[in-house]
N, C-alpha and C positions, 0 to 999 in steps of 0.2 A: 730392304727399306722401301715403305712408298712412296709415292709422290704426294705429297697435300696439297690441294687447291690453295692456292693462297686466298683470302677473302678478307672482304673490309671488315676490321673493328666491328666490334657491334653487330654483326652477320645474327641474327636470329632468324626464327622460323615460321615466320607471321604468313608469309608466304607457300605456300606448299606447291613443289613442282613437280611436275609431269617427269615420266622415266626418259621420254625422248627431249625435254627441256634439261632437264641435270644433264644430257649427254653433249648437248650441245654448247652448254656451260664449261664442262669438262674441256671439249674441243678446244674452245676458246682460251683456257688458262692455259692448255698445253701449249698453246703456243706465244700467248702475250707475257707468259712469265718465265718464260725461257731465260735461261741462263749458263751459265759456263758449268756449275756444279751440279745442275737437275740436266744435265744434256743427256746423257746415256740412259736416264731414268725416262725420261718423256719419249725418246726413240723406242725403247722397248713396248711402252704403251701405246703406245700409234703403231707399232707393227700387230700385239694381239689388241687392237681394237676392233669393235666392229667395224668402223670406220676404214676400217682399210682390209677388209673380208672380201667386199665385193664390189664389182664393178659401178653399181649405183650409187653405191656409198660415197667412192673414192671422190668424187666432183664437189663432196660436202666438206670433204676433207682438205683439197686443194684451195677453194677456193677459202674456207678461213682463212688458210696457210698465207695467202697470196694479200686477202685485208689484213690479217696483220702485218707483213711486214713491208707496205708500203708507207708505213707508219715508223720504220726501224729500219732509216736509210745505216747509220753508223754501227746497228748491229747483222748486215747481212752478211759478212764471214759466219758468224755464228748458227743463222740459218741455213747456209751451206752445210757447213759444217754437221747440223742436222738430218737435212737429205743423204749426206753419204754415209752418216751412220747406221738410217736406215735403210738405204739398200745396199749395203756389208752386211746388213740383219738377214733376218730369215723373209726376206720380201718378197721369192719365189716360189713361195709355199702360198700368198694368196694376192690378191688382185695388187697392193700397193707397190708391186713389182713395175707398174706401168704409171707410176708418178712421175718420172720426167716425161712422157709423153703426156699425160696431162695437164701439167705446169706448161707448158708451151702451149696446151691448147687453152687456156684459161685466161693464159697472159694476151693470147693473139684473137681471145673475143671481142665482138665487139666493146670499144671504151667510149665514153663521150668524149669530142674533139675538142673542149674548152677544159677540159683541163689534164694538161702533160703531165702535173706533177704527178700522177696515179702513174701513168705507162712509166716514166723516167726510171720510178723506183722498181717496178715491176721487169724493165728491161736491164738494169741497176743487175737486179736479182739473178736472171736468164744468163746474161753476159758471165757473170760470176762461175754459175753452174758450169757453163761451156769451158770455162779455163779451168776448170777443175775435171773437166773430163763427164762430166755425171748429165750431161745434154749433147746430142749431137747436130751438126749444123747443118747436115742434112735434113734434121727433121724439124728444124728453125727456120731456113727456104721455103721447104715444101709448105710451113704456115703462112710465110709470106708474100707466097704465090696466090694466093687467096684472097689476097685484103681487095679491093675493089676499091674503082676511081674516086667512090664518095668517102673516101675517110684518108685522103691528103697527109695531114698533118701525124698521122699515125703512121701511114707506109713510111714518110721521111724521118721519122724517128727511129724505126726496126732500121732503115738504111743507115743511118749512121753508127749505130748501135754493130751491126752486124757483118758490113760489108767488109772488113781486112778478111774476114773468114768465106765470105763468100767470096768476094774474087778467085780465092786459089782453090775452090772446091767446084765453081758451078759460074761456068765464062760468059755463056750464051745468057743470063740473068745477072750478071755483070754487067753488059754490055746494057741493056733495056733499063738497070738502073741509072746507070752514068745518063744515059739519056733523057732517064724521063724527069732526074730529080732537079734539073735546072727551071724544070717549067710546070712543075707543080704548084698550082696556086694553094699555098698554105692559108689558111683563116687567122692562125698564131700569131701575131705579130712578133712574138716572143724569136720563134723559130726563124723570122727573116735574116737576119742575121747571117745564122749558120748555113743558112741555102746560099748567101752572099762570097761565102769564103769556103763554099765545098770544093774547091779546086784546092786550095791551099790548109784545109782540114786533109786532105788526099796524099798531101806529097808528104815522100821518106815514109813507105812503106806503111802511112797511116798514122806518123808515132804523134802529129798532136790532136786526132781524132781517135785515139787505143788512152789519149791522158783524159778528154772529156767523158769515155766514156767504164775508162774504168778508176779515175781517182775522184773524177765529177769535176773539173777544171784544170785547164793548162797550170803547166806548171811557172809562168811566166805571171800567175792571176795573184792579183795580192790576196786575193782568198785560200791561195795555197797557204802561204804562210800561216795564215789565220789557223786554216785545219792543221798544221805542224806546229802550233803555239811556237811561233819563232819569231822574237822579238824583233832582232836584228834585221832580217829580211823587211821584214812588217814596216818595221819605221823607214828602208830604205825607198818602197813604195811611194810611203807618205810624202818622203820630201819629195824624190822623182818628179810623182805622178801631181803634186800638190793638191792630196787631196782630202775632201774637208770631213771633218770626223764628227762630224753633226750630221751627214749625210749617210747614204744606204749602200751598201754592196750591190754594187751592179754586176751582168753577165754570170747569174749563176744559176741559170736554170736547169743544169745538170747535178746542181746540189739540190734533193727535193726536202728544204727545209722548213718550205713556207706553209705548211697546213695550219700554222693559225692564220693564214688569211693577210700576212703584213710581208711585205720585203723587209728582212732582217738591217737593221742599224750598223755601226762599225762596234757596238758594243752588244747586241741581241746574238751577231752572227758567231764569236767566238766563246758567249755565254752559252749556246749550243752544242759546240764541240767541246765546252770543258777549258777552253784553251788560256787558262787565267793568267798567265804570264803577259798574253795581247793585253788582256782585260785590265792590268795594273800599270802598263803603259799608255792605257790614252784614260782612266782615271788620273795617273797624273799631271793629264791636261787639262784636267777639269772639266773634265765632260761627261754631262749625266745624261740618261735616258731611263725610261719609268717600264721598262718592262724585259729585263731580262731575264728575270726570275723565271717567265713563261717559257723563254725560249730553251732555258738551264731543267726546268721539269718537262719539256718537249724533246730533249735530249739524252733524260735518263740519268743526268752527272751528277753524281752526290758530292761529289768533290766541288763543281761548280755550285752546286745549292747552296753546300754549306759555306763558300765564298761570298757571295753575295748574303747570307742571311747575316755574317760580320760586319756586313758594312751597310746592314741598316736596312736593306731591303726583304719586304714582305712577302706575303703569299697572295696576294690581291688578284682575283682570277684564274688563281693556278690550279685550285682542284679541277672545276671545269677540265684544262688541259691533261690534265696528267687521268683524267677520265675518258677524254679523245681519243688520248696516246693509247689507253688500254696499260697503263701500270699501276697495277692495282699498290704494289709496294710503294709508291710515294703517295696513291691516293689516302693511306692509312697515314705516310707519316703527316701530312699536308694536312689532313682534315680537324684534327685535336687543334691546329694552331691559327683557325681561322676565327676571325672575331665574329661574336656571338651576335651584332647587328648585323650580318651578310649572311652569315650560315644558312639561314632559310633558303634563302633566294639564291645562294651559292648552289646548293644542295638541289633545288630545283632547274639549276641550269644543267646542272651533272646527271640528272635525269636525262632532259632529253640528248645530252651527249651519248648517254650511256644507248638510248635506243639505236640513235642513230649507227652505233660502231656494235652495234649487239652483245654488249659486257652485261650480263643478265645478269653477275654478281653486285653490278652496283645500282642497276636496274629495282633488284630484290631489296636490297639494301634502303634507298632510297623511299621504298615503299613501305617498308618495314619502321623507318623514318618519321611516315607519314607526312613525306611528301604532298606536293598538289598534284595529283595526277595530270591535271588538264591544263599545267603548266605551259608557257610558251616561251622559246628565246627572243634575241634579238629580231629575229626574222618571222614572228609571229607561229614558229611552227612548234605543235605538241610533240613527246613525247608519239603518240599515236600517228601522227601525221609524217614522221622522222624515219619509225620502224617501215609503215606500208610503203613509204618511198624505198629504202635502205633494201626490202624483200627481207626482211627479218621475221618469220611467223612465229615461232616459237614465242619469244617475246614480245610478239605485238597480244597474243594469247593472253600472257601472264596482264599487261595493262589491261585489257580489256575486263579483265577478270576482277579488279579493283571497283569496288561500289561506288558508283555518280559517274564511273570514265564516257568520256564522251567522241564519237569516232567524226563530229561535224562543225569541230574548229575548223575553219578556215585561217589560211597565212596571211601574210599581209598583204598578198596580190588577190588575196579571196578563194584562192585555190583550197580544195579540202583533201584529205586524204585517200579517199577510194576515187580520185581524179589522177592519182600520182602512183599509186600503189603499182607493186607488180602482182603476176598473176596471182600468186598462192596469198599475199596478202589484200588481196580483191578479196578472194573469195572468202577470208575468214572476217572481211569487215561487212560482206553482205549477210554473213552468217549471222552476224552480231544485232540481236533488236533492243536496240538502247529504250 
């Protein structure tokens, strides 16, 4: 049986792609549409892919791997699960035998230090691989040995993340972390905190810095509850802690749930995890909030969708999200039921989502639509301007190749996009004579 790309509704062929753009397309579904029933099918295709033949390849391969699933905090057993199917496979017959040393090298490249929730999810990931045996921690040190005094906020991450393993493996770099991490000046403000309480994150053998960093919150956080939809718990919190349910979940930044951009509500956070038992306890308190639905298509839960969609609540922004997310299967169910006064402009937000995450399917689609090419978000940036940042060539390609597209939008700071671009999309925007 093969695997079928999954593609949006309406997918026609207005667009014609290049052999190494469909591959990179492929890349991408293999991994954004992953699932529990296509598991063994998508492992077999990534082991004979090109993609995993050769040593140059493999870093194209990773590092999709790695964008999608910082996006899929609640699904990474599953991508676990994944890697060790593929190397059980025939992964010693050609380069993709060296994916966990890759994945560690990819993870420990440089990240920009404003924002955790990438590494979180990414060390989320790493941590996962090591208790399953499929990473060594030796070869997670020896990265760590490497990060250098300007990126702060990243070495004290890998330390918290890593350090129960490294103390009983490697003492003498025990010793230089215990030391240095008290006086690291972090920039995160986020992060102060836990630099506050790495004494007491330390003791019993590590067990309430092993709960932040492999359940993503102590288990004492009323967000635990929330992630184990446990009513009981939840409400005991509420009275305890008295606390107000028109307000935000605090101390979660070890859950990276926030890629839309908002601190989750007491009602957005368990619309994410599904957890609708919370969700019909403080409804019947009477308390509303207007955007759960995002957080429930941010999450993947049909269960929770179809929850909320009972009680009244829409899709109001949600393709956009479920375009971010890279799932293509709710962008299909999502898009029939959006009202026909926003569709446009729906439709052109999802555009430059789609550059910016390199989903060429809905990228083609969009286009195929007859989209505005030269469209712009909230933050004034194109489609074009999205990809060249993003280093997405392949698809900055395909826009460019659209009649009128324009590569000399400026954002809303005036910035343009071969000001922002990386290398490879520099040189196909100087390529380009509008």
């Amino acid at each position: 049986m093969l695997y079928a790309i999954d593609t949006p509704n309406g997918f026609r062929e207005d667009v014609q792609l290049t052999l190494k753009q469909k591959s990179i397309m492929e890349l991408n579904s293999w991994f954004s549409d992953l699932n529990e029933s296509n598991l063994k099918h998508i492992a077999k295709y990534i082991i004979s892919s090109t993609f995993a033949k050769t040593q140059e390849s493999l870093p194209i391969l990773c590092k999709t791997l790695l964008n999608t699933i910082q996006l899929r905090f609640l699904e990474l057993p599953l991508y676990v699960e994944l890697i060790s199917k593929i190397l059980a496979g025939e992964s010693k017959r050609n380069a993709i035998g060296a994916l966990p040393a890759e994945i560690i090298k990819v993870c420990f490249e440089f990240t920009p230090e404003y924002n955790p929730d990438v590494v979180i999810t990414k060390f989320h990931f790493l941590r996962m691989l090591l208790n399953a045996k499929l990473v060594k921690i030796q070869s997670i040190t020896a990265s760590m040995k490497e990060i250098d005094a300007s990126r702060p906020n990243f070495l004290f991450l890998a330390a918290l993340f890593f350090l129960p393993e490294i103390t009983s493996t490697d003492q003498r770099f025990t010793k230089k972390l215990n030391e240095m991490i008290p006086d690291l000046r972090l920039t995160e403000r986020c992060l102060h905190p836990y630099q506050d309480r790495f004494s007491e994150l330390s003791e019993n053998d590590f067990s309430k810095l092993k709960e932040l960093t492999e359940i993503g919150v102590e288990k004492t956080h009323i967000a635990y509850s929330i992630m184990k939809d446990d009513v009981n718990s939840f409400e005991r919190h509420v009275n305890q802690e008295k606390i107000d349910l028109e307000g935000f979940v605090d101390d979660i930044l070890f859950i990276p749930c926030q890629f839309l951009k908002m601190t989750p509500s007491y009602i957005d956070f368990p619309a994410f995890f599904g957890s609708t038992k919370i969700v019909d306890w403080i409804l019947s308190h009477k308390i509303q909030f207007s955007s759960p639905m995002m957080f429930a298509v941010a999450g993947g839960n049909m269960k929770s969708i179809q929850y909320f969609l009972s009680r009244g609540y829409d899709f109001e922004k949600c393709l956009r999200v479920a375009t971010y997310f890279k799932r293509i299967d709710l962008f299909n169910y999502i898009r029939p039921k959006i009202a026909q006064a926003f569709y446009n402009s729906e439709l052109n937000i999802c555009l430059c989502r789609a550059s910016e995450q390199n989903e060429i399917r809905v990228v083609k689609f969009c286009i195929d639509s007859k989209c505005n090419v030269n469209c712009t978000d909230e933050k004034g940036e194109s489609p074009v301007f999205l990809a060249s940042r993003a280093g997405n060539n392949q698809l900055l390609k395909i826009l460019l190749d659209v009649p009128g597209c324009s590569k000399k939008i400026p954002n809303m700071f005036g910035n343009r996009a071969d000001e922002v671009a990386e290398d490879a999309t520099l040189q196909t925007l100087q390529d380009f004579d509008e």
